[in-house]
Structures are given as structure tokens and as C-alpha cells.
C-alpha positions in Angstrom: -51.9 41.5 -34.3 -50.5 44.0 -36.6 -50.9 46.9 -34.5 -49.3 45.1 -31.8 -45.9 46.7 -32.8 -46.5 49.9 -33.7 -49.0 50.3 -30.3 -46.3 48.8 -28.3 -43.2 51.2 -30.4 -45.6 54.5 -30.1 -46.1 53.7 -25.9 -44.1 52.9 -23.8 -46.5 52.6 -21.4 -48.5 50.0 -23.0 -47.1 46.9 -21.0 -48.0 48.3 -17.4 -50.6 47.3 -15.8 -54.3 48.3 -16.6 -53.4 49.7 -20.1 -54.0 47.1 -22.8 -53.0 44.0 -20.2 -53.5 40.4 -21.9 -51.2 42.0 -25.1 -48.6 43.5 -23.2 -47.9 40.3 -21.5 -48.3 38.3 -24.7 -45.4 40.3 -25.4 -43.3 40.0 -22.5 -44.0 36.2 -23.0 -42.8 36.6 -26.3 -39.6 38.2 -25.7 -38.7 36.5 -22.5 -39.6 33.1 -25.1 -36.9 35.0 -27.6 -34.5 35.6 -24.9 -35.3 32.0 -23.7 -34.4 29.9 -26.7 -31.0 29.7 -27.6 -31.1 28.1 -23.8 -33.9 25.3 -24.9 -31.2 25.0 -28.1 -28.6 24.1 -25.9 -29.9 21.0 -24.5 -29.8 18.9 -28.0 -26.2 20.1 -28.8 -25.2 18.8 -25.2 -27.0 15.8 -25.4 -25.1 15.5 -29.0 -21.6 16.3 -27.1 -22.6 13.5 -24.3 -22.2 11.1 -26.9 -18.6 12.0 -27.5 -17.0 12.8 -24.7 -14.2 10.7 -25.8 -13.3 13.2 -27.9 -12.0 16.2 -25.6 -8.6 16.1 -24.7 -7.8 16.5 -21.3 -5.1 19.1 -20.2 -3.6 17.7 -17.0 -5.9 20.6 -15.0 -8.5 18.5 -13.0 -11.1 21.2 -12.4 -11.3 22.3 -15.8 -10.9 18.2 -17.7 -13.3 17.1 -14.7 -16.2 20.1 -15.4 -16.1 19.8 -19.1 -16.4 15.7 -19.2 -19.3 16.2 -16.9 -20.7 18.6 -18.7 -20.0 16.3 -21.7 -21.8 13.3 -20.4 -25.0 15.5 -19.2 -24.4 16.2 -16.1 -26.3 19.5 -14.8 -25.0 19.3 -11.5 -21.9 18.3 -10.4 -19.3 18.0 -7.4 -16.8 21.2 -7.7 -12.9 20.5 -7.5 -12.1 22.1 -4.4 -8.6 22.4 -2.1 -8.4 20.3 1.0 -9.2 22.4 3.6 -6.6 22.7 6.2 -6.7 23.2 10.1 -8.2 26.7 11.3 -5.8 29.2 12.8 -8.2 28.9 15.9 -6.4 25.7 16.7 -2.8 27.1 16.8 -2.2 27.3 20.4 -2.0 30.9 21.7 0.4 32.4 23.5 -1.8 33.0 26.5 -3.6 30.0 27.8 -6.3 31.8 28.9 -7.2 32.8 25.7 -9.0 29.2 24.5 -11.7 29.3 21.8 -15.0 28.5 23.1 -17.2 25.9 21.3 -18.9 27.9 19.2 -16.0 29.0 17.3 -14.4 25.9 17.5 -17.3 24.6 15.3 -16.3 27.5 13.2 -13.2 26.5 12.8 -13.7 23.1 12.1 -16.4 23.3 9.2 -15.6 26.6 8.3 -19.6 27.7 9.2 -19.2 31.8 8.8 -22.9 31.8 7.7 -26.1 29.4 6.8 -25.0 29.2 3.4 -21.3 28.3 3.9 -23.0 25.3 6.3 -24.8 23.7 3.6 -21.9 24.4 1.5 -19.0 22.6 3.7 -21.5 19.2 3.0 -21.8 19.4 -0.3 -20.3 16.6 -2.4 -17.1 18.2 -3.4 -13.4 16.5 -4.7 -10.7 17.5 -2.8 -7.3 17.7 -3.9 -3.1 18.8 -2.3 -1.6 20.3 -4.7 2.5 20.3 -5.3 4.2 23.2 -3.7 6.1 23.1 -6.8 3.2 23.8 -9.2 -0.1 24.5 -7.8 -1.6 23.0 -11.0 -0.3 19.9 -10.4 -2.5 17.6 -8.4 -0.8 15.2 -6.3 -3.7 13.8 -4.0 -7.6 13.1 -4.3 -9.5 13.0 -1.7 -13.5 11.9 -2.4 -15.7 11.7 0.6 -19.4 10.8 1.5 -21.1 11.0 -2.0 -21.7 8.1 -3.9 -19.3 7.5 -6.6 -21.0 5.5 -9.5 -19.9 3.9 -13.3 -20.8 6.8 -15.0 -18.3 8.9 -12.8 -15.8 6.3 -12.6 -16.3 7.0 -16.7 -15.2 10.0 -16.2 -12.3 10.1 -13.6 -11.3 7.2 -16.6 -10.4 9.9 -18.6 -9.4 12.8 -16.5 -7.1 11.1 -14.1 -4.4 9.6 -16.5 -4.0 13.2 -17.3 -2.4 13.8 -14.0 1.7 13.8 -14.3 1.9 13.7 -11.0 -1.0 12.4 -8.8 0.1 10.1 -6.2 -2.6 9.2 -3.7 -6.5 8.0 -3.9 -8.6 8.5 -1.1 -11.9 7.3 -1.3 -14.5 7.5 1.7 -17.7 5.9 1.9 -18.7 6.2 -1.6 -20.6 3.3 -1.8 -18.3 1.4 -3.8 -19.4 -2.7 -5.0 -18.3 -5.4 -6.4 -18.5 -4.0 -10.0 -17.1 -0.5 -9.6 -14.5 -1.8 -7.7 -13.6 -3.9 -10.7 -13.8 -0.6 -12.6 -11.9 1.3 -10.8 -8.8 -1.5 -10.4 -8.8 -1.0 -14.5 -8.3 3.1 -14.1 -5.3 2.3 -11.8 -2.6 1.4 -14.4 -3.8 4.0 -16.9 -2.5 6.6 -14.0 0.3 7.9 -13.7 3.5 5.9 -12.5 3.7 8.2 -9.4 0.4 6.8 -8.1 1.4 4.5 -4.7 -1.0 4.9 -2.6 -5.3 3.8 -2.3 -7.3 4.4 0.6 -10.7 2.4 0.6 -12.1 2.9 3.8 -15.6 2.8 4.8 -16.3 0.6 1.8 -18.0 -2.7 2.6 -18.5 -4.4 -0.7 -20.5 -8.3 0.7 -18.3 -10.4 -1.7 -14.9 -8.7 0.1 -12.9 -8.4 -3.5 -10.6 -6.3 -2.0 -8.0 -8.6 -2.9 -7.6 -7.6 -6.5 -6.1 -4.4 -5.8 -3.0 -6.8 -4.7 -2.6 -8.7 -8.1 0.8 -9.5 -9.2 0.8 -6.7 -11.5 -0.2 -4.1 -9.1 1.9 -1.5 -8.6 0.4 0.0 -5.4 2.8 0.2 -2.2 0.1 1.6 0.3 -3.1 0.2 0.8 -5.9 1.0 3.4 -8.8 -1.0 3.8 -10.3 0.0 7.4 -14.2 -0.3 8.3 -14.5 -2.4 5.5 -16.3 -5.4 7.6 -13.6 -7.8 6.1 -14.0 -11.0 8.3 -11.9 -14.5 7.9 -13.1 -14.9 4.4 -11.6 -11.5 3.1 -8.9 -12.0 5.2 -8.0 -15.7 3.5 -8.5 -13.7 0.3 -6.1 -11.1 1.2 -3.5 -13.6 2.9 -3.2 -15.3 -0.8 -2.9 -12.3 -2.0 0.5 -11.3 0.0 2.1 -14.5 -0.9 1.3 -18.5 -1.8 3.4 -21.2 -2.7 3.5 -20.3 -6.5 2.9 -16.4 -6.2 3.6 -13.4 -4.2 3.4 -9.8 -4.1 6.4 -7.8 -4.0 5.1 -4.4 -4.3 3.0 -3.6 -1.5 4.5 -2.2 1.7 1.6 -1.3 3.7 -1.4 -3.1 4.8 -4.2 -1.1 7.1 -6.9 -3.4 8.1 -7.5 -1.9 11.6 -11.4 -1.9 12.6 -12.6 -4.8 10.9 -14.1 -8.2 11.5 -11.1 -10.2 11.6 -10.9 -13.4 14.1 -7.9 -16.4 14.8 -8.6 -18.2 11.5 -8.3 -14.5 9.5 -5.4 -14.0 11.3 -4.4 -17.4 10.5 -4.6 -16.6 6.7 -2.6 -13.6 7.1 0.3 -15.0 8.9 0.3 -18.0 6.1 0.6 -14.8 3.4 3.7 -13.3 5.7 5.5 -16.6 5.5 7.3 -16.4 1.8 6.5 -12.5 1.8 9.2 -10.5 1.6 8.0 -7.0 0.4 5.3 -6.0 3.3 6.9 -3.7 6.0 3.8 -2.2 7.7 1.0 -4.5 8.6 -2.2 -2.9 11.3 -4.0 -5.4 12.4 -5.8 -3.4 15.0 -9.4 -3.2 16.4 -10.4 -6.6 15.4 -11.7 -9.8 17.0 -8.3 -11.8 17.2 -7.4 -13.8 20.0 -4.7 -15.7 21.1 -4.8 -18.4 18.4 -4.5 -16.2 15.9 -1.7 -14.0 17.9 0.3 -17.4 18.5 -0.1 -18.2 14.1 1.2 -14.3 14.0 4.2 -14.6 16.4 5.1 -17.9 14.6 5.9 -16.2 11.2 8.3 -14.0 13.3 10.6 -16.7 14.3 11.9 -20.1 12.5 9.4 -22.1 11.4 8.9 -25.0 10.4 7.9 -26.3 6.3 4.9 -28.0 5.6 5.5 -31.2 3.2 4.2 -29.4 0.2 6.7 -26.3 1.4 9.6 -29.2 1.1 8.6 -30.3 -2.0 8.4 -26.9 -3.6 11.6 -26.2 -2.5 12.8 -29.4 -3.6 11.8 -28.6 -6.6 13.2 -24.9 -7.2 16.5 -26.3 -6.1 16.8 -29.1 -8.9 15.7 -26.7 -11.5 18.2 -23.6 -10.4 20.8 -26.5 -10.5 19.5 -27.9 -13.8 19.8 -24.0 -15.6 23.2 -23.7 -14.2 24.5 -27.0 -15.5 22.9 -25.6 -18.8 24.9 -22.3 -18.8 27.9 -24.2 -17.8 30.1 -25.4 -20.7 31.6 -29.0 -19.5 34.8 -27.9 -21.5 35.6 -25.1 -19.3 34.5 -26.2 -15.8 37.1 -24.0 -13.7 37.3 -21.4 -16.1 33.1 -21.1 -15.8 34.0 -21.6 -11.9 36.7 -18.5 -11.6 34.1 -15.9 -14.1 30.9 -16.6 -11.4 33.1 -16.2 -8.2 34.0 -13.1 -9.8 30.3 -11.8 -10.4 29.7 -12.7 -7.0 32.5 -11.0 -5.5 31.0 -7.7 -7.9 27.6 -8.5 -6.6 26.5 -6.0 -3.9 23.4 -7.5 -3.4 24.1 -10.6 -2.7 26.5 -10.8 0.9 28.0 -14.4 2.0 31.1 -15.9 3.8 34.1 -17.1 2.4 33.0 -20.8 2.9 29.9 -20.3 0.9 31.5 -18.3 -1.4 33.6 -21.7 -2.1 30.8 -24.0 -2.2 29.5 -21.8 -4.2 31.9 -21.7 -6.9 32.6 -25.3 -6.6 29.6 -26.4 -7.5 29.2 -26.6 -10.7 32.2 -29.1 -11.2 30.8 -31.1 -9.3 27.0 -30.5 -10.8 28.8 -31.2 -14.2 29.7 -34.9 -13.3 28.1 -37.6 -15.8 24.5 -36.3 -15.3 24.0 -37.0 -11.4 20.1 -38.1 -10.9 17.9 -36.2 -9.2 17.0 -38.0 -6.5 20.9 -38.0 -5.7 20.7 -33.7 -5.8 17.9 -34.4 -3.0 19.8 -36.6 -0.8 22.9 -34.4 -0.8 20.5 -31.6 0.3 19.1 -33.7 3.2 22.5 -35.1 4.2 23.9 -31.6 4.7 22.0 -31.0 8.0 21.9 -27.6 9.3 25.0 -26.4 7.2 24.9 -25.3 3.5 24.3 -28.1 0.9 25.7 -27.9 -2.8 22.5 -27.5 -4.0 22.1 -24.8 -1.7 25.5 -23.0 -2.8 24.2 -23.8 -6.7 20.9 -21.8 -5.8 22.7 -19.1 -3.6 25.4 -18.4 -6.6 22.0 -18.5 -9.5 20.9 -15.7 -7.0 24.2 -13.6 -6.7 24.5 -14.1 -10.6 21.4 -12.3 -11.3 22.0 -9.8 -8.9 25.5 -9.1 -11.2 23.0 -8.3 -13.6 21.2 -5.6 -12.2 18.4 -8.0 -10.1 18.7 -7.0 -6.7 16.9 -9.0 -4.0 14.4 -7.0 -1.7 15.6 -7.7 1.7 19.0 -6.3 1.3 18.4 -3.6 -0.2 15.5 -2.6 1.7 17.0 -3.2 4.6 20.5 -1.3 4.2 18.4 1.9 4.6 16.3 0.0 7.1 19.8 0.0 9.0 20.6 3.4 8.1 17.6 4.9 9.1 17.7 2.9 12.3 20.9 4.4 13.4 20.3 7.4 12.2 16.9 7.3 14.3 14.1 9.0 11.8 10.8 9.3 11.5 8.9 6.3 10.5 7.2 8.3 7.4 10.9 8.5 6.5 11.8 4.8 6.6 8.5 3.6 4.7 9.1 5.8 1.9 12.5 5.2 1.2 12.0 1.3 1.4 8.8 2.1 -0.7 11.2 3.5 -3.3 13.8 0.7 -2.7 10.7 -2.0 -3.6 9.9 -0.1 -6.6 13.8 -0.6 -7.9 13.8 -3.9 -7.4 13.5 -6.1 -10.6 13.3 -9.6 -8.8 13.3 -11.3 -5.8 14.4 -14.5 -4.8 11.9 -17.2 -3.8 12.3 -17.3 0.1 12.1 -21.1 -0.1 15.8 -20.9 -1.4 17.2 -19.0 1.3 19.0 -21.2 4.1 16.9 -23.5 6.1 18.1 -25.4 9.1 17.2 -29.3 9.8 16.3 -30.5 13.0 15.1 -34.0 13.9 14.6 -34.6 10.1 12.1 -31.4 9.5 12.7 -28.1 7.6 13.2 -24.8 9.8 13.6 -21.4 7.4 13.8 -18.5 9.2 11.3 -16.0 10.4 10.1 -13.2 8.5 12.7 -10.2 9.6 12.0 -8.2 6.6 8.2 -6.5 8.8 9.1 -3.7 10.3 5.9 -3.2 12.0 2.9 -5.2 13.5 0.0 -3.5 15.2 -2.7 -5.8 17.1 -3.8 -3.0 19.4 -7.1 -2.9 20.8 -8.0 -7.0 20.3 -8.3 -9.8 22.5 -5.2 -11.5 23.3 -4.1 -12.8 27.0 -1.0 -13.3 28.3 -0.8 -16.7 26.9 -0.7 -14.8 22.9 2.0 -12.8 24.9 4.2 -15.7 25.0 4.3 -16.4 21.5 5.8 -12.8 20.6 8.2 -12.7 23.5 9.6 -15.5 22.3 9.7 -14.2 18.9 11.1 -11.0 19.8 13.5 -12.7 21.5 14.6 -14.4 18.7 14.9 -11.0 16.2 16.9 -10.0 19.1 19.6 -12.4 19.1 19.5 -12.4 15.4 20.5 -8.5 15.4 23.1 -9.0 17.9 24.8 -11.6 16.0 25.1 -10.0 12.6 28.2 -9.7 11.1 27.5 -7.3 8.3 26.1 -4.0 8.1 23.5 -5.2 5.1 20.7 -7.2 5.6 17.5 -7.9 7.7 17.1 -5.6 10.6 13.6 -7.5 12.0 10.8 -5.8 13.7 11.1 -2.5 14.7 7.5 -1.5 16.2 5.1 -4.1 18.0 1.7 -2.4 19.4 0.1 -5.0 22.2 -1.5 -2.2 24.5 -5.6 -2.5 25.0 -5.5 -6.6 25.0 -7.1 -8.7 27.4 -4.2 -8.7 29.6 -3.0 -6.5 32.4 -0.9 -3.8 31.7 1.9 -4.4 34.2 2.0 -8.1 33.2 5.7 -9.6 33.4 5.5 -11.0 29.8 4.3 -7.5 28.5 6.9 -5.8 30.5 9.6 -8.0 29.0 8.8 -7.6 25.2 8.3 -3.4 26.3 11.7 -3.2 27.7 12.9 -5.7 24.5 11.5 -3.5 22.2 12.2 0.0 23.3 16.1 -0.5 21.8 15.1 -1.3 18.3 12.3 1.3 18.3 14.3 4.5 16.5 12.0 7.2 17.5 12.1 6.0 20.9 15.8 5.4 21.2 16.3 9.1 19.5 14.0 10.6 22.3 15.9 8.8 25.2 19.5 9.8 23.4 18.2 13.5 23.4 17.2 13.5 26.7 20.1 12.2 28.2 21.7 14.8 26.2 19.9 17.5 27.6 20.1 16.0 30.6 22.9 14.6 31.4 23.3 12.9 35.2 
């Protein structure tokens, strides 16, 4: 073995073939072993680095935070942070018609297959991400498709996606999500950034239909997509408690997508119970689901003045004796008019908060008479029933509790969401346009008032409150309704009709706006259809701003 050096220094030759064989590839094994080992070295220090990965810093860039914490955590292999791809130019319409891209190169086009290996590429797991126009460092959607997304990654995105200033969307398909990463990945979302509003979880059926816990009261997400999730009427029931009970309700969320799921009547039936107090959810998609015209007549009910249950009636019993019991306690009995004269004053610098003059007075007499010699409660009941259909003092008490928060900077949702609702009506923009800004307008708002005190009408001794005018947009397309479902929403668009005609101020609810029927089990030319089409087409703005420009262009 010692003259191994000096034979293999004095020839060159000495590793080819035939001359001194077995040594010269005892040497090349040797050397490529030398050349080898810092690589073999490597693997202990990683695993040593997998145990800390808590310990890098992340630096806002996703494809360099979300390489290194894989690399961290012993990953070999791992999905490559990519751009969205956009459309192909082949798509852009030429100028010549005859010059239309056959099907080859529209499969070009659309997975970008220049060559075998760019094929297998286009499949591989990847993470897509928009970047701000702004900053192209700054990642503002995620988009994770068709690879299975486990806990050890959730780990992962755990610590790289807080880091993100300004990421604002999740989209997540078919990554065979359950019951337990979901849970993990509802405890990333308030660790991200404010910014984030919207999750899309589509394609992820998880058997025990959790779904619901993305709408907790603390959430702060204002878009949420759940289609071809197989949610049926037990999801559904999960996700109508969700939107609103009689002790809770969400007032963040402003779109619901469950379109192409399992839902039935007695789904639907939860839902519409969740949009009966709900006063934050303007975009509801009901579509491609299994719902007939029981559930369509529970769905058109919400939409007009309905009637209380009992425990409704007690509830609301109930928040009107205690709204009248904190106003008695803010209300010295020394200075009764005094007290009186400061709240009409708040509510006259309340912009919130919009009533007539008669309420205004009820409202600031009130509390004199709330103040007498410590009226009973049952008597505070009575005088609520006894008012009929008109304002009761207890009413006015609750009404002026509302205005006086709003004087402090609480504004209720409705209004304000709905004086851009006006707005954008008018002004006849996109609907993009009028979901973000009432997105934005949710977000502002500190507190809403519990629907159960807004004005109620009594008839034949039972409670009516009025319908839910605060949706803007119901779609039920592609179900199983008959004309006999079609009955219950003409007469509640009927109803939102004659409420926007009579109107006196400018602020307020402006009531559906979009109602997709087509692709029922009804005819198309059907006189009920026909009448909520031609009822409809007014209030729709994109519609209305089409027919405006055409009778602009031309004019008869």
C-alpha cells in the first residue's frame, strides 16, 4: 500500500484500464469517498438544524423563509414557490378570425407544455402566489393546489406566513385537509397578518363537516368559500349557528360560497334561521344543491317580515328591560331634563343612527318617565305590548341606548354598509366594487345592535320584525325549486320593493340587489319568474348601467 502513491504520482496512466486495475479503482473509490464526505457530514448537522427550526427568523420573502424551514425540518424535497401562471397570449383574440389556434396549441397554452419535461413540470406540487404590483416581494395571495398539505407543513406555513405584511387571500384546493389540520390551520389564521380576508376551501370534504369554526365570533375573515365540500343538512345546521343564534352572531363575514354541495330543505332551513338576526352577510351562493321548495319558501321568508318565535319574544323582552335598566343607571334622578336635553343632543350628532322627529321625542322623553319610583318590570312589558305597531317607550329607550353609542364612535352595520350600498347602486358599479367597500365598512364597525331591538310590528297579538334587507345577493341556481318556491320570493321581492320606494332617507337598507332562480324545476317563461325578472332588473346596478348606456348610444 505504500507504493500506491508514488506508482499512481510517477503514472499517470496507472488508473486506465488493463494497467494495475483493482488499485487504480481502489483509488478512484477513494477519492470519489474524499470528495463524498463532507456530503454524508451534512446529514447529522441538518438533522441537528431540524430540531430548531424555531430558531430562523423569517424575512417576509416566502420562497427563501418557506425553502429554508423545509430544509430545516428535513425535508429533501419540496414544493417550489412559484408565480401564478396567467392566461397564454394564444387566447387574446386576434385580429383576424381566421387565424384561431388549433388544439394542439391551445393545450400549449393552457399547461404551458413546450416539451416533456415542462409537462411533468406544470404537475408538480408547487405554491403559487400574486404578488403586489407595488412590490413584487410582497406576497398578497396563495394559492395551493392538488398536493396533500399535512401537520408537518402546516408547521411550517406557522412560521413563514405571519411574516407576510401583506398577504390577503388563502386558497387551498384539494389538499386533503381533516378534521385535525383544519383545527390547525384555524390557529395560523390570527397569527397572519390583519390584511388577510379572504379562505377558499374547496374540494375539501372533511366527514365531521367542521367547517363551522372558521366563523367563530372572533374570526376575522370576510370571504369564505366552501364548494365541493359534500356539506349536507348537518354542516349546513352547523354553519346556520354559525351566522347568527339567539345569543351570538357573526358580524364579520360577508361572503358565503357553498354552491355544489349536498344541501337539502332542512339545510336550507338552518341557513335561513342563521339570516334571521344576521346583519353582516351580503353574498350568500346557495347554488347546485338539492333544495326544493320547502327550503326556497324558509329562504324567501327571511326576506320579508316575519314573524318571532316565543323564545325570540322573550329575548327581546329581555334586552329591552335591561337597555332600559342601564339607562335609568346612567341617568341621575336630580337632573332628569337636563340628562334628557345632553342625549337628544348626541343623537342629533349621531350619524349613524337616522329617526323622525316623533321618535326623536319619545326618545328623549323616556327616561323621565323610566325614572318614576322604580316602575316594575312586568309594567315595562305591558307598555311594549300595548303600543301596537307604533313605537313603545321601551322601544324609544333602546333606540336612544343605540344612537348613544353610536355618539361614541359605535356605528351600527346596516347603515353604514348600506350608504355605500346606495352609492354604489346609483352610481351603478361592478359588484367586486360593492363587496369590497362594504367588506371594509364591516371591518370599521365596532358594534352592532341586536336586530331584536330594531322596530317590530304587532299583528293579531304576534311579533313581526322586518325582513333581512341588509343581503345583497342570493344565488339558488341550478336546484330544484317549482313554481310554487317561486311564490315565496315574488312575494318577498315584492316586499323589498315597496320598502325602497317608500324610503325617506338616503341612509339605510337598500335590500336585495341580485336573485339567481334560472336552471330550477320550472319553466323558463313561467309568469311568476317573469314577474320577479322584470322586478329585479331595476335594482340590479350592472344591469340598469347596461340598459342606461344603451339607450344612450341609442337613443329612439
Amino acid at each position: 500500500m505504500s507504493n500506491e502513491p508514488s506508482t499512481v504520482g510517477t503514472s499517470p496512466r496507472a488508473p486506465r484500464p488493463g494497467t494495475q486495475k483493482s488499485s487504480g479503482s481502489t483509488t478512484k473509490k477513494g477519492e470519489r469517498a474524499a470528495k463524498e464526505k463532507p456530503g454524508t457530514v451534512l446529514q447529522p448537522v441538518g438533522e441537528e438544524e431540524s430540531k430548531n427550526p424555531e430558531e430562523y427568523q423569517c424575512s417576509g420573502v416566502l420562497e427563501t423563509d418557506f425553502a429554508e424551514l423545509c430544509t430545516r425540518s428535513g425535508y429533501i424535497e419540496f414544493p417550489k414557490v412559484v408565480i401564478r401562471p396567467r392566461p397564454h397570449q394564444a387566447f387574446v383574440a386576434s385580429a383576424s378570425l381566421s387565424e384561431k389556434p388549433n388544439a394542439e396549441e391551445r393545450l400549449s397554452a393552457s399547461c404551458s407544455i413546450n416539451s416533456l419535461e415542462s409537462k411533468y413540470v406544470f404537475f408538480r406540487p408547487t405554491i403559487q402566489v400574486e404578488l403586489e404590483q407595488e412590490d413584487n416581494k410582497l406576497v398578497k395571495e396563495i394559492y395551493i393546489r392538488g398536493w396533500k398539505v399535512d401537520d408537518r407543513m402546516l408547521g411550517i406555513f406557522s412560521k413563514c406566513l405571519p411574516a407576510l405584511s401583506q398577504l390577503q387571500s388563502i386558497y387551498l384546493w384539494k389538499v386533503g385537509l381533516t378534521d385535525k389540520t383544519l383545527a390547525t390551520f384555524i390557529a395560523i389564521l390570527p397569527l397572519c397578518s390583519s390584511t388577510l380576508r379572504k379562505v377558499s376551501l374547496e374540494g375539501n370534504p372533511i366527514p365531521e363537516q367542521s367547517y363551522h369554526k372558521l366563523m367563530a365570533s372572533d374570526s376575522t375573515i370576510t370571504h369564505l368559500s366552501l364548494r365541493n365540500n359534500n356539506i349536507d343538512d348537518y354542516g349546513a345546521q352547523l354553519l346556520g349557528q354559525a351566522l347568527s343564534t339567539l345569543h351570538s352572531c357573526n358580524r364579520t363575514l360577508v361572503s358565503l360560497n357553498l354552491g355544489f354541495n349536498h344541501i337539502g330543505d332542512e339545510g336550507a332551513s338552518y341557513i335561513a334561521d342563521g339570516l334571521r338576526l344576521n346583519r353582516s352577510l351580503l353574498w350568500l351562493s346557495l347554488a347546485h344543491n338539492r333544495i326544493q321548495d320547502k327550503g326556497a319558501l324558509k329562504l324567501a321568508e327571511v326576506l320579508r317580515p316575519f314573524e318571532l318565535t316565543h323564545t325570540e319574544v322573550v329575548e327581546r323582552r329581555r334586552l329591552l328591560l335591561e337597555k332600559g335598566s342601564q339607562e335609568r343607571s346612567r341617568s341621575p334622578s336630580s337632573s332628569r331634563h337636563g340628562d334628557s336635553r345632553e342625549k337628544s343632543q348626541m343623537t342629533g350628532i349621531s350619524s349613524a343612527a337616522l329617526v323622525d322627529k316623533s321618535e326623536k321625542t319619545q326618545a328623549a322623553k323616556t327616561p323621565k318617565g323610566l325614572g318614576k319610583k322604580k316602575e316594575k318590570a312586568g309594567e315595562v312589558v305591558k307598555k311594549d305590548e300595548k303600543s301596537g305597531s307604533g313605537p313603545s317607550p321601551t322601544q324609544g329607550a333602546a333606540k336612544k341606548e343605540d344612537m348613544t353609542k353610536s355618539a361614541k364612535g359605535k356605528v351600527t352595520i346596516p347603515e353604514q354598509k348600506l350608504t355605500k350600498g346606495k352609492n354604489i347602486k346609483t352610481g351603478g358599479k361592478e359588484k367586486r366594487s360593492i363587496f369590497l367597500e362594504s367588506e371594509q365598512l364591516v371591518a370599521e364597525a365596532t358594534e352592532m345592535v341586536n336586530p331584536l331591538l330594531e322596530p317590530v310590528e304587532h299583528r293579531d297579538g304576534k311579533v313581526f320584525m322586518p325582513g333581512n334587507k341588509v343581503l345583497l345577493h342570493l344565488n339558488l341556481l341550478r336546484n330544484r325549486i317549482t313554481e310554487v318556491g317561486l311564490e315565496g320570493f315574488l312575494t318577498a321581492v315584492r316586499y323589498q320593493v315597496q320598502f325602497s320606494k317608500h324610503k325617506t332617507s338616503s341612509k339605510g337598507p337598500v335590500g336585495l340587489l341580485w336573485l339567481s332562480l334560472a336552471k330550477n324545476y320550472f319553466h323558463p317563461q313561467c309568469h311568476t319568474y317573469t314577474m320577479i325578472q322584470e322586478l329585479m332588473l331595476p335594482r340590479d346596478p350592472i344591469k340598469s348601467k347596461l340598459k342606461e348606456e344603451e339607450s344612450t348610444a341609442f337613443p329612439t
